[in-house]
N, C-alpha and C positions, 0 to 999 in steps of 0.2 A: 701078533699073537696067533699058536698056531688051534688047531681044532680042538684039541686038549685043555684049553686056556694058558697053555704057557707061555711067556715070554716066545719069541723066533728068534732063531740066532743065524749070521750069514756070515761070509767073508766079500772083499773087494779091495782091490789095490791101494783105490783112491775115492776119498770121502769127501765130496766138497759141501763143506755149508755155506748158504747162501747160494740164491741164482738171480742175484745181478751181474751186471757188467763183468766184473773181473772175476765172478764164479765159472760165467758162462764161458771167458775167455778161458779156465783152464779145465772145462770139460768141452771146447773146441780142440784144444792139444791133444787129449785121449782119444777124442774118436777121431780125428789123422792119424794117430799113433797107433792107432786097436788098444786103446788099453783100458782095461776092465775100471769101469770109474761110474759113482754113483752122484749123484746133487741132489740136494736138498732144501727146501725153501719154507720158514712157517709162513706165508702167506699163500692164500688161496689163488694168488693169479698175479700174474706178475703185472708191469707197470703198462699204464694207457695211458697216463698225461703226466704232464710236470715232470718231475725231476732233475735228473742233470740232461744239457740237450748240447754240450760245443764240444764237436770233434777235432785237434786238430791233423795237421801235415800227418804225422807221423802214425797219428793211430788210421787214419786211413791207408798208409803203406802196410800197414796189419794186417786190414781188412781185404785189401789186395792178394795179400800171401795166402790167406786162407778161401780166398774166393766169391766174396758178395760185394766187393767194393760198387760194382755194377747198381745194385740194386741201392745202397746207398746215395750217391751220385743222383739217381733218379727222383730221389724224392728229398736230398737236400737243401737247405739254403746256407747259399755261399755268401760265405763275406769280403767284401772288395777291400771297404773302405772304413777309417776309423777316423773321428772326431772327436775332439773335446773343444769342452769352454776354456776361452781363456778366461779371466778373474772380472768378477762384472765391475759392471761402469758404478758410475758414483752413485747411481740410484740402487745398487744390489742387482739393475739385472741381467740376466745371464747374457754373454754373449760368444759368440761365434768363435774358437781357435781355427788351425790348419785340419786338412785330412793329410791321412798318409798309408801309406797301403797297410792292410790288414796283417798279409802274409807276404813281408818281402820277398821280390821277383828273386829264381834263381834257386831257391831253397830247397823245394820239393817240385814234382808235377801235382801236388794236388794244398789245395788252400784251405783256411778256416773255414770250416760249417756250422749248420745249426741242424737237427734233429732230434726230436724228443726221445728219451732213453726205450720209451717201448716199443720203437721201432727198433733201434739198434738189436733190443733183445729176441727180438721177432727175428732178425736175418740172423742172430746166434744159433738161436732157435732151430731155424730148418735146417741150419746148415750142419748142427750138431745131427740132428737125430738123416742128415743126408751120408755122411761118414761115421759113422756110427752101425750105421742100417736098425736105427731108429732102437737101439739097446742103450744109452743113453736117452735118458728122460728126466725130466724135474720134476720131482717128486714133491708136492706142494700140501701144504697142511700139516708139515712133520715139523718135529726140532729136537734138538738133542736137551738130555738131561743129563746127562753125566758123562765123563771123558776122563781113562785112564790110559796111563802109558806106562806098558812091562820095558823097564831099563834095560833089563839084564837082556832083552833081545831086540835091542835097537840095531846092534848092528850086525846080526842073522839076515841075509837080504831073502833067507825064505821062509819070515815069522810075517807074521800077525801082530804087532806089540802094542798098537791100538786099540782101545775097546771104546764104542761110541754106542750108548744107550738111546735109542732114541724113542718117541714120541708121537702119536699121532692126533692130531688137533680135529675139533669138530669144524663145522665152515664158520658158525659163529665164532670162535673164538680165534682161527686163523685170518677173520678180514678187519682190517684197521680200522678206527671209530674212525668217525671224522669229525671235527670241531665243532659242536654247539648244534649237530644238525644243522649245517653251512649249506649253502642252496649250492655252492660252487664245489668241487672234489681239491682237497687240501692237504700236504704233506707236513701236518703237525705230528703225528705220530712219529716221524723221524727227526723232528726237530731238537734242537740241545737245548730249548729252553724251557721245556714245560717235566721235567722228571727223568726219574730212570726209567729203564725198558720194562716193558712186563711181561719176563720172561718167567717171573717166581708164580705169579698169580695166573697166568694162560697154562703153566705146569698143572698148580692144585686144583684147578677146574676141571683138568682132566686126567687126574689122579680121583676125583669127585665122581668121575661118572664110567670109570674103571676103562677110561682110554686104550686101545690097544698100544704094546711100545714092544722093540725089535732091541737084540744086543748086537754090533755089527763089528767083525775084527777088520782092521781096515790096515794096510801096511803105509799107508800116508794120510792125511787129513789138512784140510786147506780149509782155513776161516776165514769165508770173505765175509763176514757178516756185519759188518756196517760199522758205523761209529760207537756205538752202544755194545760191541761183540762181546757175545757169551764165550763163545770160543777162548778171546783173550782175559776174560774175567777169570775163566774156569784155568786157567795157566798161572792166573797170578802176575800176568806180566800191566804195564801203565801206560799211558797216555802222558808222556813230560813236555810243558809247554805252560801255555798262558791267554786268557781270554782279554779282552778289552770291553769295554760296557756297549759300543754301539752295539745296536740290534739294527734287523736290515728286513725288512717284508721283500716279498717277490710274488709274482703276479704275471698270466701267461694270460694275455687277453689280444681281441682286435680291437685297434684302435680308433675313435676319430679325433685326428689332432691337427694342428693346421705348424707340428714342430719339424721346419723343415729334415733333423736328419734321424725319423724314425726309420726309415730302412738304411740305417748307420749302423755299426759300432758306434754307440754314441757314450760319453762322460762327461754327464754338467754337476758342475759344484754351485750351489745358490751359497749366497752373503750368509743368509737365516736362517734357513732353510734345511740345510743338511745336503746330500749329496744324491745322484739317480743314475744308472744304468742303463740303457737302451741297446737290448742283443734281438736283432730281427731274426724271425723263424720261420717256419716252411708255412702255407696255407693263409697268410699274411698274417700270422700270431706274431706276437710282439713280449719278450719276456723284459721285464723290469725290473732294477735290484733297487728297491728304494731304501733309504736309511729313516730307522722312524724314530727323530731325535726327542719325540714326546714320550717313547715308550721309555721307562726306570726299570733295571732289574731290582726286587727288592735285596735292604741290604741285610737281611739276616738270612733266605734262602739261597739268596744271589739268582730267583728266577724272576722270570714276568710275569705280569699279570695276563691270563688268557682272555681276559672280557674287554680288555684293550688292544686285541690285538684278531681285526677283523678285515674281511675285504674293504670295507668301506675305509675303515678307520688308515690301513695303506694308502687305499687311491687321495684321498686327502691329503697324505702326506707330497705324492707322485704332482697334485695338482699344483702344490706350493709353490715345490720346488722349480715346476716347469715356467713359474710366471715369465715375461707376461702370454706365454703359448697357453692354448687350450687343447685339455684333454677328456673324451668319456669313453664309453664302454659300452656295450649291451653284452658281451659272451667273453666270459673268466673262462678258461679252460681248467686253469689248477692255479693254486695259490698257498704261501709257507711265511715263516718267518725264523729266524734264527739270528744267533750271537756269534759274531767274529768271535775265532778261538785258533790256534796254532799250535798244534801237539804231535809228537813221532813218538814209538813204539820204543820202548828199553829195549824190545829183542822181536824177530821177526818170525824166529822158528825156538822148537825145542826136540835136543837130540835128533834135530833135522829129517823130525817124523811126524811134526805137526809144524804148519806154516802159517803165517796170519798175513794177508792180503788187502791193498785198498785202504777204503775207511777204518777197517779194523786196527790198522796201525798208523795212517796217519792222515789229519782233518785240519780242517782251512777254509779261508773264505770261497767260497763260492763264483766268485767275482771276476776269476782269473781263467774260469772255465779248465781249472786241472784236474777236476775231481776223477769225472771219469775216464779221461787218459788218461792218467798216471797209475789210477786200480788197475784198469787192461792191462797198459805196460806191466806192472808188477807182474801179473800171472802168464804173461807172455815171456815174462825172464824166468820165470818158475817152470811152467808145463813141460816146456820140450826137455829141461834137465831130469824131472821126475821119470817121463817116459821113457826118456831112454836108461836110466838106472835100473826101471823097474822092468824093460825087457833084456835088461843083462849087456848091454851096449858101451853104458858109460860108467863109471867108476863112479861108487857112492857120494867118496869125497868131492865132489864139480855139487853137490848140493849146497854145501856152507858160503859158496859165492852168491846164493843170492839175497841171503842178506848184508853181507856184504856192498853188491852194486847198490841194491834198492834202498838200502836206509839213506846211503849219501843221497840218493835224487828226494827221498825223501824231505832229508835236511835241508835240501836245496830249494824244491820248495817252498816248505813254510818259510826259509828266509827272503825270498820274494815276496810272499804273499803277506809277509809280517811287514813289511816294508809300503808296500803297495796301499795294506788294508786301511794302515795308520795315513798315507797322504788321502787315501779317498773320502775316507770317512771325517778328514778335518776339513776346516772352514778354510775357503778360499784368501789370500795373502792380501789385504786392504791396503797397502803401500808398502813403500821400500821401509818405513818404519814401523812394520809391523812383523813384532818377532816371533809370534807363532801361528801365522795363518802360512798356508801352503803355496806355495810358488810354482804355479802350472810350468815350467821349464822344470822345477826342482821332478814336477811329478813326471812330465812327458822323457825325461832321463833317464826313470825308474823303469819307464815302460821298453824305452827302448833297451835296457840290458838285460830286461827280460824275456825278450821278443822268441831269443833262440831256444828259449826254452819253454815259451808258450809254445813255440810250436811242435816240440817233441826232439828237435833235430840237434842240442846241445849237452845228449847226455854222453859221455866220456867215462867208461869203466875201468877201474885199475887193475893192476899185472894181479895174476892169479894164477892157477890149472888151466885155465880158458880162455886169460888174454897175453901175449907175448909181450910185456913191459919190461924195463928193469923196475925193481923194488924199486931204486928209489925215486919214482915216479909217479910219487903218491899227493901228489895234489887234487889227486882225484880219490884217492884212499885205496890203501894198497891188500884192500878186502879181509882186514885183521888179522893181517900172517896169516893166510893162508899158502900153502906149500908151491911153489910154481915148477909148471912140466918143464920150462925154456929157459934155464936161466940165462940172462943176457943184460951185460952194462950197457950203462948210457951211451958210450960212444960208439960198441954197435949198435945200436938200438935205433940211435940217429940217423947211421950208416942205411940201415934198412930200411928206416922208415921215407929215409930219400927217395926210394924206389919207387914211390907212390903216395907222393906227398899229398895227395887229394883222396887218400883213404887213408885218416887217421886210423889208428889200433885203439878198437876200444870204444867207436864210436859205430852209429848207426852206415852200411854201404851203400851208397847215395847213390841215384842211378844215371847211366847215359844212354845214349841210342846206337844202337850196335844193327847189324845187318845178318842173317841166319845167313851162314857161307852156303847151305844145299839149297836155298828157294827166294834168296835175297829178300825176306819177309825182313821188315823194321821190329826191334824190338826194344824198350825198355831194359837195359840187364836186371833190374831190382823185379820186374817180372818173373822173371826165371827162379829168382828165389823163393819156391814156395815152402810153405808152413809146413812140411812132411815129415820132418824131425832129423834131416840130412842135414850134415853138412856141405859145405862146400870148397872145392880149391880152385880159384880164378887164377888161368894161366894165362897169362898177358904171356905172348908166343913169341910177339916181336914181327920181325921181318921175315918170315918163314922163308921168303925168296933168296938168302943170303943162305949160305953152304955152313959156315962154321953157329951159324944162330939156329939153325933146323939141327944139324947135331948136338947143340946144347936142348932142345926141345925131344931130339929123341932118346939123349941117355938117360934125364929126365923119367921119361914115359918108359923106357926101362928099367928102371929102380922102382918105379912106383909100381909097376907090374910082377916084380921078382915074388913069390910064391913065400921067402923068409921076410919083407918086409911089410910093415904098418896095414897096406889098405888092403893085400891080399888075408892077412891074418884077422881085422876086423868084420872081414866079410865073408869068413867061412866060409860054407856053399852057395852063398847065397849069390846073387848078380854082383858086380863089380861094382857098380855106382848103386847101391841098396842103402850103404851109408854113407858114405862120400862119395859126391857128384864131382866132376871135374867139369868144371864150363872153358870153353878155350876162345881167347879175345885173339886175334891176332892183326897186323897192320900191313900187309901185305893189299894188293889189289883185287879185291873178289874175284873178276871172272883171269885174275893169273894164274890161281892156285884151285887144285880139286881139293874134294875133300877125302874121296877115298885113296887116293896120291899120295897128298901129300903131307898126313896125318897119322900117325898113329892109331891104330886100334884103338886102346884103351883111350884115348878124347872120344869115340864114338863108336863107343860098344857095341856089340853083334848079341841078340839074339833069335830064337829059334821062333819068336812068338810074336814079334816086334818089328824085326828087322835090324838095321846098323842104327845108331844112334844120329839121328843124321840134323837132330837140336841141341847138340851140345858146343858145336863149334861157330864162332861169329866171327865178323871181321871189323874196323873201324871204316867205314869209306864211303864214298857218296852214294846216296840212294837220288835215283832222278825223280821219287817224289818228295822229298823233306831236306836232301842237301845234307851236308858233312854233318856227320855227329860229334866228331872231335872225340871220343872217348879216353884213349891216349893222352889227351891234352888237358883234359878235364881231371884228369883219374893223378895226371902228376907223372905218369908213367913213360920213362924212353921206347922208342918206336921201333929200336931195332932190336936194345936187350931184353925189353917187359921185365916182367917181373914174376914172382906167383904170389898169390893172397888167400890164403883160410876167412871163411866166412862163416860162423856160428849157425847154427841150426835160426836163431831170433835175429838173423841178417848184421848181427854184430861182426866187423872187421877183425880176427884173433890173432893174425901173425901175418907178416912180411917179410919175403926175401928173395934169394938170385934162385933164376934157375937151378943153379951151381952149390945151393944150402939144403939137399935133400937129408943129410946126417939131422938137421935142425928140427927139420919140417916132419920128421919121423918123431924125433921127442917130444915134441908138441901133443903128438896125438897119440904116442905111449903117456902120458904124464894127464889123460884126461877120458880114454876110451881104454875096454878091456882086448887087448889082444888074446888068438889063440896061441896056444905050442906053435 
């Protein structure tokens, strides 16, 4: 409100509601990107205990790209190891199954973790308002009240078509109650068992005491805002899916137990009892998922009862279960309770100028720790597409793909965790004739097809503007007709995709250890991929020391240089690798070949400010401190022809082919970025 008392009116690119996880993840993309982006949050301070806390593989290769993985790492706890019971003995009680690595070897360089979420948003945090230069900030105590979208100027990319009314909250009415006056700090206010949100009634309170509120024209809007989203209420779109009765308490305490695998992954199912979780955390907390088969939702609201559902009334359940082990406590850190439920969003966006993220679009047990990677990821497929449309880089249309990719991981999802929730939460299998108790191989089965996808590394995008498929190659869903830059059959597609059989199209670009050809420094390649909003082209070079393979490498780099094609046109005045980086793998013997010899320019560009580009070229070959990296070999890739590979700005693998497919490799990137004249 300004001096006058009127309403304030502003503009800004991008509106994010909500600043959790996958808020924060895509006001990280703006401030890499420069781009003008505001967040917003109704509570008074974001998270210090509880929540969601298991990181896996993948969203640490995230964290990587954008640069705190460091600080991460440092205060994680890793998980080696998993166990379950197998089915107890004749007495009911629990006993001992196999372990088995947490994070099969091989996958990633980084493994399942545990951290509590307001750490994670603590390294958002700095890290936003560090690229940013601190013009990004979460604006806390605000929320919207009202949300219109002008049609007729959806797709103006130099309107405003957004209007987001917003709100500003007292402290009282932006801090969460907490249950019953609970001695412990508790996430019932996000719980789906006790009501709806109260978003109608923290409005009329401050509507009651003449609250200040902003009109804001916003040309995008992102609702990360939880399972209960006003964003997605106020759109009209659903939640389609299904709950089931068990309830499940959770509980972040240290423990004193004498159960040998509390610093496990642990999953014991009791006879009588109900079922228990054991995920160990940083500072020797110990979070617990206990099933609490006493608790009833009533059957005319279909909620619970709150007066049954307390610290104690969980630990009681947790002690049951663990007979004959003993369990207590002195220090809860946070504690919740909630109902298995499995629901995905009708739709992810509207007129591809309001997007809905996360919780808002799709919710799940708990139990499988996807909560909060799978939000990240969502706005990590989101951010860098938004940014570069809204600095005029990419082509509107690359925005409808991502509902497209994300609802199928979506789907995919909940249908593990629909699968999953129903074996955890049933009673253990009392004999071979006993036809509905759960079969620990039926369940330890479940676990393992889900594995690739617990850890982030099994997601697979279908052909679009942004991944080189053929259409019919839609087992992964072929992003609902959207228009494709590349069109390509199956049988080349195959052809291509030979070239690099260990970078599927579509999938996340896994990394190997390559050597810097100017300083023989070891590197990671998935390092070099950072979150800048670049693309990238991996030129597997080959054999550079062979005459007719360094001519296919340099006609190559002269096409790609020509002043009428793709990368000179996209990049205007600006530096040559501004928006496509070119990284160069080659297989040749480091110290046979220079780099300023026997490289093209453009692999390692010259400026005046900089110097030559003298980290963009590697080699595959023994380093005398770590030994052969294989990359070549890993990668699927021949050693004399290579290959080249587009790598999405979100490390996603987009296209494959010969040196020799430069006509391909240009439509690619007319069919998804704006060229000049």
């Amino acid at each position: 409100m300004d001096i006058d008392g009127h309403d304030s009116e502003s503009s800004v690119d991008v509106l994010i509601i909500g600043a959790g996880p996958a808020g924060l993840m895509a006001a990280a993309w703006m401030a890499h990107c420069g781009v003008h982006a505001r967040i917003i949050d109704k509570r008074n301070a974001k998270v210090f205990c509880g929540q969601a806390d298991g990181l896996n593989p993948r969203s640490q290769e995230i964290f990587e790209s954008f640069g705190f993985v460091d600080r991460f790492r440092k205060e994680a706890y890793y998980l080696n190891e998993v166990w379950a019971t197998s089915s107890p003995d004749e007495n009911g009680v629990i006993r001992r199954g196999e372990r088995t690595p947490d994070t099969p070897p091989g996958l990633s360089r980084f493994m399942h973790a545990t951290l509590h979420q307001g750490r994670i948003e603590r390294f958002f945090l700095d890290n936003i308002k560090k690229y940013s230069k601190d013009t990004i900030q979460v604006e806390r105590g605000v929320m919207p009240e009202s949300l219109a979208i002008e049609e007729t100027k959806v797709h103006d990319q130099t309107a405003y078509p957004v209007t987001v009314k917003l709100r500003r909250l007292n402290e009282e009415e932006s801090t969460p109650k907490q249950h019953g006056g609970a001695q412990f700090a508790d996430g019932l206010f996000r719980s789906n068992l006790f009501g709806e949100a109260d978003e109608d009634a923290l409005l009329q309170r401050s509507y009651e005491r003449a609250g200040e509120s902003e009109t804001v024209h916003a040309k995008y809007v992102i609702g990360c805002d939880g399972a209960r989203s006003w964003t997605r209420n106020v759109l009209g779109f659903e939640l389609q899916g299904e709950s089931i009765d068990a309830i499940w308490g959770v509980m972040d305490i240290v423990p004193f137990t004498d159960f040998p695998g509390i610093r496990e992954r642990s999953m014991i199912q009791s006879a009588e009892y109900g079922s228990l979780m054991v995920i160990p955390r940083e500072n020797n907390l110990v979070r617990l998922y206990i099933q609490l088969i006493e608790v009833k939702l009533d059957a005319t609201t279909g909620r619970a009862d709150k007066s049954k559902i307390t610290p104690e009334s969980i630990f009681d359940a947790a002690k049951k279960i663990l007979q004959p082990y003993k369990i207590e406590y002195d220090v809860c850190d946070w504690w919740t309770a909630y109902q298995i439920g499995q629901r995905v969003g009708t739709h992810f966006q509207a007129h591809d100028r309001v997007f809905l993220a996360g919780d808002a679009v799709h919710t799940h047990s708990p139990k499988a720790g996807q909560g909060m990677n799978v939000s990240m990821q969502d706005c990590y497929n989101l951010g860098w597409k938004l940014a570069l449309v809204i600095k005029g880089i990419a082509q509107p249309s690359i925005l409808s793909t991502y509902e497209a990719e994300r609802r199928r991981v979506a789907q995919e999802l909940i249908a593990i965790d629909h699968r999953l929730s129903r074996q955890i939460s049933g009673k253990p299998v009392k004999d071979s004739a006993d036809p509905t108790g759960i079969n620990p191989d039926d369940f330890k089965k479940s676990m393992i097809e889900g594995h690739l996808f617990f850890q982030g590394l099994s997601i697979n995008y279908g052909p679009s503007s942004l991944i080189a498929k053929p259409s019919e190659a839609d087992e992964h869903g072929n992003g609902g007709g959207i228009a494709q830059s590349t069109k390509i059959n199956a049988e080349t597609f195959a052809k291509r995709q030979a070239l690099a059989t260990g970078l599927p199209v579509g999938m996340r670009f896994n990394s190997c250890k390559v050597l810097d050809q100017s300083d023989g420094r070891i590197w990671h390649l998935q390092e070099k991929l950072k979150s800048d909003g670049r693309f990238r082209i991996v030129l597997f070079a080959g054999n550079i020391l062979d005459p007719a393979q360094k001519q296919r490498v340099e006609h190559l780099c002269t096409q790609l240089d020509a002043p009428s094609n793709f990368l000179r046109r996209i990049t205007g005045t600006g530096s040559i690798d501004s928006i496509v980086e070119i990284l160069t793998i080659h297989s040749a013997k480091r110290h046979s070949v220079e780099l300023l010899r026997d490289f093209p320019d453009i692999l390692h560009p010259f400026s005046r400010q900089t110097g030559w580009g003298y980290h963009q070229v590697y080699c595959d070959d023994v380093s005398v401190y770590e030994g052969f990296g294989d990359a070549y070999v890993s990668y699927g890739v021949d050693k004399d022809r290579g290959c080249v590979v587009v790598v999405r700005p979100d490390q996603i693998v987009a296209w494959v082919g010969e040196l020799d497919d430069f006509d391909d490799l240009q439509s690619y990137f007319q069919g998804c970025l704006l060229l000049s004249d």
